[in-house]
N, C-alpha and C positions, 0 to 999 in steps of 0.2 A: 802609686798614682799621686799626681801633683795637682789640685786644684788652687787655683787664683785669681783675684784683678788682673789687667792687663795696664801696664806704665809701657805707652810704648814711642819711641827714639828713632831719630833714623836715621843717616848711611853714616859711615866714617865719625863714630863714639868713639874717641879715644882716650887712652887712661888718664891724660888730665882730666878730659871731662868726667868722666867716673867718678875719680878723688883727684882733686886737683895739687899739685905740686905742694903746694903752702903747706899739707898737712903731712906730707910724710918726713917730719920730723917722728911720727910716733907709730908704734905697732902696736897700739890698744885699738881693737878690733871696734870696743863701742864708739870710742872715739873718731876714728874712721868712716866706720856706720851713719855716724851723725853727719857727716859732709859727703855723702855717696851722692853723686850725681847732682850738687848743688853748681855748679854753673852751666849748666843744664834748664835745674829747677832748683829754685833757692829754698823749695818748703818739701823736696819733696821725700827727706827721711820722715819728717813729718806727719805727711799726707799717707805711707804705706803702711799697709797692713801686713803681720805674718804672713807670711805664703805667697803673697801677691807675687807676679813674675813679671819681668821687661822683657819686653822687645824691642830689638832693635831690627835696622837694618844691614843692608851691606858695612861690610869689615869693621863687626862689632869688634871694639878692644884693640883697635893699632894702637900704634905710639911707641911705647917705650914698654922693657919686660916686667914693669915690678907688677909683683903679685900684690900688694898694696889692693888693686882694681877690684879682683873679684872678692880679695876679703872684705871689703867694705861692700860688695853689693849683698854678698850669704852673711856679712856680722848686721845689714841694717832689715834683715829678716825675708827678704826676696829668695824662694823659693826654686827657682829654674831663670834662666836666661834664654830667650829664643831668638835666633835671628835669621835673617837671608843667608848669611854670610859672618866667620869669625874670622879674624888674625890669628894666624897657628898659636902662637906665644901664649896670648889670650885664652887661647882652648886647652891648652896645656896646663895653663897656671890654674884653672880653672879647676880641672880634672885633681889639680895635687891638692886643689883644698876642698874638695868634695861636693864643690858648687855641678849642678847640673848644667847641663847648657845643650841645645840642639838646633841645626842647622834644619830649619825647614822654610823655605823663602814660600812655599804659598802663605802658610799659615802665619807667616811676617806681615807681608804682602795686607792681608784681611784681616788682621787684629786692630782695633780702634779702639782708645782710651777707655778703659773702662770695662770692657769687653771680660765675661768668665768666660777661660781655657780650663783645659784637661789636659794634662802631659800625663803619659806612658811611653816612659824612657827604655824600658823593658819589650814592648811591642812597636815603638820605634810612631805614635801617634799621635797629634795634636787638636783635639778638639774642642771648637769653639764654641760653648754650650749658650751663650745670646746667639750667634748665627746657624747654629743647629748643624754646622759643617763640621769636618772632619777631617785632617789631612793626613797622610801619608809619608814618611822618611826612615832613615835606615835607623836598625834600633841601636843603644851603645852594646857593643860587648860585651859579656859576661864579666869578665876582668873589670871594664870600665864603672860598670854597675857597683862591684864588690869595691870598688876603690872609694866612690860615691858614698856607699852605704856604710862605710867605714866611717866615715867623716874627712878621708882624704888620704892622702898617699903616705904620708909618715903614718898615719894610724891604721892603716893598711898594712906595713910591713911590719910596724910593731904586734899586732895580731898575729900577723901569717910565719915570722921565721924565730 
């Protein structure tokens, strides 16, 4: 179970906006972390708490493939990602580093600043515990989960073979 704040974004975030270009000269995750979604919001590694989750809107994560993106959204402590809509690339890079993320456009849709969610990525549910609602989406795989709870897909197979 995921509980969080809600940071929420809206349609077409792409990985500049995420971690914007200037900084991937480096792969220090804290480093990264510190500029996640500043030209967006200029405080807002800042401003989050552990756990906290974004949401975006439609085709969170276009742009370009580097996984840069989601490491600096899971290295500045963001918990799950929710959106209407991802970029395949995005959902994928996402999966390989163990970042959550889930496609539920109501609960996109109804999420407003500030707002505590519930994610059960396992029962496939997002509930928004200031609006007392509750929505509905398909849950990840079993696979997806263990990939998740690995800490990501290299730590997955170094586990599993």
């Amino acid at each position: 179970m995921i509980k969080g704040k809600c940071w929420v974004f809206g349609d077409n975030i792409n990985t500049d906006l995420i971690i914007p270009a200037r900084y991937l000269n480096t792969t220090d995750v804290a480093e990264l972390a510190s500029h996640c979604m500043e030209d967006e919001d200029l405080d807002f590694a800042k401003k989050i708490a552990p756990g906290d989750v974004i949401v975006g809107g439609e085709n969170f994560g276009c742009g370009s493939s580097r996984e840069h993106a989601p490491i600096a959204i899971k290295g500045a402590g963001i918990s799950c990602v929710i959106a209407k809509s991802f970029a395949r690339i995005f959902f994928r890079n996402a999966i390989n580093i163990g970042l959550p993320i889930l496609e539920c456009p109501e609960a996109a849709a109804e999420a407003q600043p500030g707002d505590e969610v519930e994610v059960d990525i396992e029962a496939g549910s997002v509930g928004n515990l200031t609006r007392g609602r509750t929505h509905q989406t398909a849950p990840f795989p079993k696979e997806m989960r263990e990939i998740i709870a690995a800490g990501g897909l290299m730590s997955f197979v170094k586990k599993n073979v």
